[in-house]
C-alpha positions as CSV (number, residue, x, y, z in Angstrom):
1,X,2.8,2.3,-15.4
2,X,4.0,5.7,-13.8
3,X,2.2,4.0,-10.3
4,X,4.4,0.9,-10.5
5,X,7.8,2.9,-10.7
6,X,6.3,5.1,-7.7
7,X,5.5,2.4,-5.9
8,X,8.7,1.0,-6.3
9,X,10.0,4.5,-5.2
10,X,8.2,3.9,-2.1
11,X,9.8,0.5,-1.1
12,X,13.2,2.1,-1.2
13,X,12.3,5.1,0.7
14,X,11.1,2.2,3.3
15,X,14.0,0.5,3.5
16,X,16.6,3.7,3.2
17,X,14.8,4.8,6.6
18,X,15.0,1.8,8.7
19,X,19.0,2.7,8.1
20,X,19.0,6.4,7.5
21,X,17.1,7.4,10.3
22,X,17.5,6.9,14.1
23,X,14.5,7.9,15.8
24,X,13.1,9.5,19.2
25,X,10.1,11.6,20.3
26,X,9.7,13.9,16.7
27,X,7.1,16.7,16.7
28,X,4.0,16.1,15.1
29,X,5.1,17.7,11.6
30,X,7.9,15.4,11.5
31,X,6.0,12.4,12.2
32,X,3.6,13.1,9.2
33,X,6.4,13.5,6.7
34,X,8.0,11.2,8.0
35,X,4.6,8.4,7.1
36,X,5.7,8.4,3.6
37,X,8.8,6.6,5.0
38,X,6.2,3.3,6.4
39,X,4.4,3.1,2.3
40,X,7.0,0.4,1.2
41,X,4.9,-2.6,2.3
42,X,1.6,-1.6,0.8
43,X,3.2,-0.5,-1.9
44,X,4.6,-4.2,-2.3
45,X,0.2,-5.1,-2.4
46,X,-0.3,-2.7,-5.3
47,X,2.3,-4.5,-7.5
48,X,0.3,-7.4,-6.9
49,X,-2.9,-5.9,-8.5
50,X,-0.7,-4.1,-11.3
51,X,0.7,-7.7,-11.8
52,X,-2.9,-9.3,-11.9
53,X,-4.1,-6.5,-14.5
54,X,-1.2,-6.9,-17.1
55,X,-0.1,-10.8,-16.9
56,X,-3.6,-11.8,-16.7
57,X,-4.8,-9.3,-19.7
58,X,-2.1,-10.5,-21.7
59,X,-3.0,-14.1,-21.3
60,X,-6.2,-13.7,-21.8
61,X,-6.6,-12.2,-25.1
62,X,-3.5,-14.3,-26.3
63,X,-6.5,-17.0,-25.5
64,X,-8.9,-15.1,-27.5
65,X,-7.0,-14.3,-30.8
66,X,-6.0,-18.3,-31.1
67,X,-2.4,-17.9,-30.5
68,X,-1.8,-19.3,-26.6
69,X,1.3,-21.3,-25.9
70,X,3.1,-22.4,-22.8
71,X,6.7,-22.0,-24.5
72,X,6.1,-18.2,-25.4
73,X,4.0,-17.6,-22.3
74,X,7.3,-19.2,-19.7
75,X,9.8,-17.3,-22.3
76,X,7.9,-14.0,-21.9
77,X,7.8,-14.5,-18.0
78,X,11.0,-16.0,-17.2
79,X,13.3,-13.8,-19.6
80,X,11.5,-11.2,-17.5
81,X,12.1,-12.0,-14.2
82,X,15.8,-14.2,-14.6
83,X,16.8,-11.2,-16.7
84,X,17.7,-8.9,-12.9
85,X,17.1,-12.0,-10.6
86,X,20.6,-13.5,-11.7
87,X,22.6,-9.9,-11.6
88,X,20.8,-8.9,-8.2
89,X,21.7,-12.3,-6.6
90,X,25.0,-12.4,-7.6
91,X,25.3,-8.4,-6.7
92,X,23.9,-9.7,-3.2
93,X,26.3,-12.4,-2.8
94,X,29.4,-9.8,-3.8
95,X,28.2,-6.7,-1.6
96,X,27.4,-8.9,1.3
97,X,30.6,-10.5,1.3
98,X,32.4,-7.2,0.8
99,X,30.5,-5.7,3.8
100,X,31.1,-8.3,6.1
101,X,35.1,-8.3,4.3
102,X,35.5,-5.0,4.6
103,X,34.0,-3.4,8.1
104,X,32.6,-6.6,9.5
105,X,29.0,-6.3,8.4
106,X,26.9,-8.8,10.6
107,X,25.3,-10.4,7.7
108,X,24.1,-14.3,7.8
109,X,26.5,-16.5,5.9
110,X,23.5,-19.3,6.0
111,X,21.9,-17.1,4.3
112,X,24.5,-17.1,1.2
113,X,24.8,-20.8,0.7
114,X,24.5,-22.2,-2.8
115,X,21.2,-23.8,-1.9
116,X,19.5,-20.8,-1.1
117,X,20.7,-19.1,-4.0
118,X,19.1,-22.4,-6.3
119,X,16.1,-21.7,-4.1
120,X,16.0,-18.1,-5.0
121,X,16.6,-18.8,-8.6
122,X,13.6,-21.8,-8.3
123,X,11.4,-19.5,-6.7
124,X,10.8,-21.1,-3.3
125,X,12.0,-18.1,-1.1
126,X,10.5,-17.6,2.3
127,X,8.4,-21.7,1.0
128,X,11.5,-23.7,1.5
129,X,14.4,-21.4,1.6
130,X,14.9,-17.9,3.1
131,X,15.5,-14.8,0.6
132,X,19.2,-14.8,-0.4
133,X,21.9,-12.5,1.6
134,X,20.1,-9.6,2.8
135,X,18.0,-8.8,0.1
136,X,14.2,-9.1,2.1
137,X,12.3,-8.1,-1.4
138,X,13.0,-11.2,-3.0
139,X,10.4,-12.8,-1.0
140,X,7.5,-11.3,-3.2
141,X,9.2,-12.8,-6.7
142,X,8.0,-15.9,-4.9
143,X,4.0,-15.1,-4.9
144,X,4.4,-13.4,-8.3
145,X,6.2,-16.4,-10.3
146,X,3.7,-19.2,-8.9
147,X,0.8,-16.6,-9.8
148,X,1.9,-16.5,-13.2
149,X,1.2,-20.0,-12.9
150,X,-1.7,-20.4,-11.1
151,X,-3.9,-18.4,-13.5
152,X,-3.7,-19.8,-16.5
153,X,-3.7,-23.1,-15.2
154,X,-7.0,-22.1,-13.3
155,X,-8.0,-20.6,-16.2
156,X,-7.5,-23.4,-18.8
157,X,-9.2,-25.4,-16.4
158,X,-12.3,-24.5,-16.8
159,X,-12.6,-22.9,-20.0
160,X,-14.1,-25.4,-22.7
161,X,-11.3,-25.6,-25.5
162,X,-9.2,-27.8,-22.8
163,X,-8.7,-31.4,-23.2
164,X,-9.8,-33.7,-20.1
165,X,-6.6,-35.5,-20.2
166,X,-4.7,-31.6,-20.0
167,X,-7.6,-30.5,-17.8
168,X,-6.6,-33.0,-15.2
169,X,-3.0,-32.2,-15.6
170,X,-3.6,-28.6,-14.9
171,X,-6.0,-30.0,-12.3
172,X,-3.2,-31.9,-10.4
173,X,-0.3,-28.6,-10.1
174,X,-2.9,-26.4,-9.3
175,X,-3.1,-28.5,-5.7
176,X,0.3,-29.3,-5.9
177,X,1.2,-25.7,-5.9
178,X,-1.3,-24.0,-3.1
179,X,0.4,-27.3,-1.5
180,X,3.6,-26.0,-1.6
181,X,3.0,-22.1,-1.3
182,X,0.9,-22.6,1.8
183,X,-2.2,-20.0,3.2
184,X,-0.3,-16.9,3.3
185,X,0.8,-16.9,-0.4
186,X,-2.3,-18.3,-1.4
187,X,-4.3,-15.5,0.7
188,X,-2.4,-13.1,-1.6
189,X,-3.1,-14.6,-5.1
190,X,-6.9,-13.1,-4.1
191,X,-4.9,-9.5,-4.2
192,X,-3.3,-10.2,-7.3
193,X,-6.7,-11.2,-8.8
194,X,-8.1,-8.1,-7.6
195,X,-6.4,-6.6,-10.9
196,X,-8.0,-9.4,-13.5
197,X,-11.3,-7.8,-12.0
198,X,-10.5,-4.6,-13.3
199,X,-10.9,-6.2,-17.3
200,X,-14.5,-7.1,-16.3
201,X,-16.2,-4.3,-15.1
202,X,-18.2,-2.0,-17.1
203,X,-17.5,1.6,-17.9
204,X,-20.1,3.6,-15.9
205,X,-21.0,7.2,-17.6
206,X,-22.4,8.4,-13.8
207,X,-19.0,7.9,-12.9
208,X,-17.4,10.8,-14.8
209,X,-17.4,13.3,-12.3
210,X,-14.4,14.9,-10.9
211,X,-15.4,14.1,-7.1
212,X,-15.3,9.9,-8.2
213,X,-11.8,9.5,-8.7
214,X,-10.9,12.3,-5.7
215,X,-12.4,10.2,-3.4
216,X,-11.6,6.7,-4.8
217,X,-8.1,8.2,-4.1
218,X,-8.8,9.3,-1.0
219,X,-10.0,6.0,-0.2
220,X,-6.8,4.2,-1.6
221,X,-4.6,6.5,0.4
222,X,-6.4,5.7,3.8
223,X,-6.1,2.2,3.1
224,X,-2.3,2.6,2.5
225,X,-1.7,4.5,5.7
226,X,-3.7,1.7,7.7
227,X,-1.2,-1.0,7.4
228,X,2.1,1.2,8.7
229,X,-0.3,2.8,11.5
230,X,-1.5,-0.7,13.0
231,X,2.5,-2.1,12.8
232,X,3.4,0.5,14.9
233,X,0.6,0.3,17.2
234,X,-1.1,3.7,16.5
235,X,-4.7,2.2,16.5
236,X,-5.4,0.4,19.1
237,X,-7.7,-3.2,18.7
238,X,-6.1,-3.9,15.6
239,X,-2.7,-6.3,15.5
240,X,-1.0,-8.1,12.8
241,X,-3.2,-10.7,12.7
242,X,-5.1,-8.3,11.1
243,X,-2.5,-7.2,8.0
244,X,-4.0,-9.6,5.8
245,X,-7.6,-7.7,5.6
246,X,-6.1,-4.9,5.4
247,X,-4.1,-5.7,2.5
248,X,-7.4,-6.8,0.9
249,X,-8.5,-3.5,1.9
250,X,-5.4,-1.8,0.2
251,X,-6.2,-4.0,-3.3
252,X,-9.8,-3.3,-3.1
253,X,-9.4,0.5,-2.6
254,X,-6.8,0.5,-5.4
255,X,-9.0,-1.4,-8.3
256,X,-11.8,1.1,-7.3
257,X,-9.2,4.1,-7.8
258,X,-8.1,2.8,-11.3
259,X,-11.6,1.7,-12.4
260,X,-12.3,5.5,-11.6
261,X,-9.8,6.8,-13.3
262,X,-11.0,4.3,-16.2
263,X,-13.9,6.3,-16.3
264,X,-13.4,9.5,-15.9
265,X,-10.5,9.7,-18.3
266,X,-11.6,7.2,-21.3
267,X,-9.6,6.9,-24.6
268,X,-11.7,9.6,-26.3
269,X,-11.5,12.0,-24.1
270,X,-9.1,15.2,-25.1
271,X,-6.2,15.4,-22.9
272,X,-3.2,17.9,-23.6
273,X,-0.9,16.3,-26.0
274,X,2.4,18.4,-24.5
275,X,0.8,16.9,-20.8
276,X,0.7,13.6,-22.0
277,X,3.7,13.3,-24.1
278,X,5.8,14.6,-20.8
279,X,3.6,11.9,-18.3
280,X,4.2,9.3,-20.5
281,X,8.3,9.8,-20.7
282,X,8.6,9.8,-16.8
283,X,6.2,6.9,-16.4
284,X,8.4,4.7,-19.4
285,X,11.4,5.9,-18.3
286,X,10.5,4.9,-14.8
287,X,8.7,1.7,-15.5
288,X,11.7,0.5,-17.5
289,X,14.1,-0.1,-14.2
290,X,11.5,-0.3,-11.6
291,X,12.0,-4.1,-11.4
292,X,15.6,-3.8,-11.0
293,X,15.5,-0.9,-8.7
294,X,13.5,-3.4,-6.5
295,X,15.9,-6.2,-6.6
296,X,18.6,-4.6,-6.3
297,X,18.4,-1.5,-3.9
298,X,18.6,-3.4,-0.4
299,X,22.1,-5.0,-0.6
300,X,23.1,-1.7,-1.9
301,X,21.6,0.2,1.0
302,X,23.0,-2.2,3.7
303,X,26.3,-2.2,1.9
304,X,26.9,1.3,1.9
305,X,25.2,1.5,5.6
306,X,27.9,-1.0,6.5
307,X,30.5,1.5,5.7
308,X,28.6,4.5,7.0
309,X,28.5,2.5,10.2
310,X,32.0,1.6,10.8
311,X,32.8,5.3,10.5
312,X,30.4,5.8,13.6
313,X,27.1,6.6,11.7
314,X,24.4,5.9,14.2
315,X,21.5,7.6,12.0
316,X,19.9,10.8,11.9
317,X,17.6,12.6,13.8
318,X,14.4,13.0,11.4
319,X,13.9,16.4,10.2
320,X,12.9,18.5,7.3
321,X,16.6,19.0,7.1
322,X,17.2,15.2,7.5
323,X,14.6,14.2,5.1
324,X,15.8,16.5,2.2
325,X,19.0,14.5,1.9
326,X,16.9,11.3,1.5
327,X,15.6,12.6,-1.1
328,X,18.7,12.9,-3.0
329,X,19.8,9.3,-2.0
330,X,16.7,8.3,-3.2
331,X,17.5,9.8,-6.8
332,X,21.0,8.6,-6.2
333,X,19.6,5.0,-6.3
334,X,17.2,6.1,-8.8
335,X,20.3,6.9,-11.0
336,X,22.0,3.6,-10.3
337,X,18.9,1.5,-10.8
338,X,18.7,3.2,-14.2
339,X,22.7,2.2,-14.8
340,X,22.3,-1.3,-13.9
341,X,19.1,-1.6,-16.0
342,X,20.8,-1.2,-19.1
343,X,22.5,-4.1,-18.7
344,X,19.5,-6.1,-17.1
345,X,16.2,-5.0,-17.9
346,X,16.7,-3.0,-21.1
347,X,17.7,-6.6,-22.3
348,X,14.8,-8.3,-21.8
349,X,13.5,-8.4,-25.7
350,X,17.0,-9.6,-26.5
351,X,16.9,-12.6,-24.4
352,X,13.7,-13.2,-25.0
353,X,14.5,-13.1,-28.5
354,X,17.3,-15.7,-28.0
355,X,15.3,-18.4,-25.8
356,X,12.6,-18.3,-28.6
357,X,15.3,-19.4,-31.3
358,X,16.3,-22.4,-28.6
359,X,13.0,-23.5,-27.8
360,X,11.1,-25.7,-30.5
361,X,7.4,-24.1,-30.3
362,X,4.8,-26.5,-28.5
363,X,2.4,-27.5,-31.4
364,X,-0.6,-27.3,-28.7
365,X,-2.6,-24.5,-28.9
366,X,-5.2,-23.7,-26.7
367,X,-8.1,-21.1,-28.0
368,X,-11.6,-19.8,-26.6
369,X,-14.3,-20.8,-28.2
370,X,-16.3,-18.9,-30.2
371,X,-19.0,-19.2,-27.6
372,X,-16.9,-17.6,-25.1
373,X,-15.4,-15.0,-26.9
374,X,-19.1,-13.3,-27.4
């Protein structure tokens, strides 16, 4: 949990320094601080594994204690997502056109039309449409929503308790959906299974050493520099073509970091309680408006950049100096993330709450067999 809100963290410090900053030739010191700036895009790959490790665990043992349904499986998923999708579009569509209003902020008006803001809301950004206004993160809501499809329907495919006449069903939108989200999503619904794999491997006891986990996060990091370090051409051979291994790479590295940590810190083990309690706090308290700091951070960042910029703000040099006071824009955001979360995302349970009252359940259950439970 306390990964997903940094990782989140990590996406804003990316997009913060594409405006923040205005580079040249920095010293070597600079440049290496300055790498935590280039994180945001692998960080975008790790919530695809996180994603894959809770959504498909949840569906799966709703499968195995006999209580599976679509309508509270959608419910669950879309009061989730629609809950800070609907307040971060329209919070596009206002900032945008205050921007451009305001100090003639060069933003794309085709952008803002009421089909691409259906699109968004459908989930076909960057498939049919492109993401709404000038918030570029949305394109990811795309892969995650028609992976919360794809796996159950894969999975009640083949699992016995199915119907054939459901089984073909299922059958049918599975093409019909890797028709419509094309290679490149579908190469990335691998990454997201990369977390499912972490529910199926076996606790090791050789692995409960302190130099396991060091170096599966050693590993993890390496993997995470790669992708910034071949973008900007530090490593010569490799070019963009080659991203997409490299983001298997990054999920690979980052299911053998947490199956490490799996092992070398299991339920029983003692851990201090005051440690724990305080972990636990940040990691919640982070976790519970990481989703909305995501969808809403970039229209805020190129709204307030649109202001800097019509007062002559050309960027900074990158410093120690320079990075220090991205650090308290970053908790800035942080802070207003948090505020527009308690109208959003600390919400959720209520709406979800409310669709379940308007939706008659679906009488069709679908179980695992006792056979496959064992």
């Amino acid at each position: 949990v306390l990964i997903r809100g940094m990782a989140a963290i990590l996406v804003l410090m990316e997009h913060l320094s594409e405006l923040l900053f205005a580079y040249s030739d920095e010293s070597f010191i600079v440049k290496m601080v300055f790498i935590l700036n280039l994180l945001g895009r692998p960080s975008v790959r790790v919530f695809f594994v996180l994603s894959g490790l809770f959504i498909s665990r949840s569906i799966l043992k709703a499968l195995y204690d006999g209580r599976w349904t679509w309508n509270s499986y959608l419910i669950n998923r879309l009061s989730r997502l629609y809950i800070v999708l609907v307040p971060a579009l329209m919070l596009t569509y206002v900032l945008n056109r205050l921007g451009s209003l305001w100090w003639g902020s060069p933003f794309d008006s085709a952008r803002e039309s009421v089909g691409v803001f259906i699109g968004n809301l459908l989930f076909v950004q960057d498939i049919v449409v492109p993401t709404f206004g000038t918030n570029n993160p949305l394109w990811s809501l795309s892969c995650e929503f028609w992976y919360y499809l794809l796996f159950p329907l894969i999975l009640l495919t083949v699992i016995s308790g199915t119907r054939k006449a459901a089984r073909i069903i299922y059958l049918a939108l599975i093409i019909a959906i890797f028709s419509l989200i094309g290679v490149k999503i579908s190469s990335y619904f691998l990454v997201w299974l990369m977390g499912t794999l972490l529910l199926f491997l076996p606790i090791v006891p050789m692995l409960k050493k302190r130099l396991v986990p060091l170096t599966a996060l050693a590993l993890f990091c390496l993997s995470l520099l790669l992708r910034p370090l071949v973008l900007t051409g530090k490593i010569i051979g490799l070019g963009e073509s080659s991203l997409i291994l490299i983001d298997f790479l990054i999920g690979l590295t980052f299911v053998l970091f947490i199956y490490a940590l799996l092992n070398f810190y299991p339920k029983t083990q003692k851990v201090n309680k005051e440690q724990r309690s305080s972990l636990a706090k940040v990691s919640k308290t982070l976790a519970g408006f990481s989703f909305t700091l995501y969808l809403i951070h970039k229209p805020i960042l190129d709204f307030v950049y649109g202001w800097a910029a019509s007062l002559g703000f050309s960027g900074l040099k990158p410093s120690l100096f320079s990075f220090a006071i991205e650090i308290v824009l970053v908790f800035i955001m942080l802070y207003v993330a948090f505020l527009f979360s308690l109208i959003t995302e600390a919400k959720t349970n209520k709406l979800r709450a409310l669709m379940m009252k308007k939706v008659k359940p679906y009488p069709v259950q679908v179980s695992v067999s006792p056979s496959q439970r064992t």
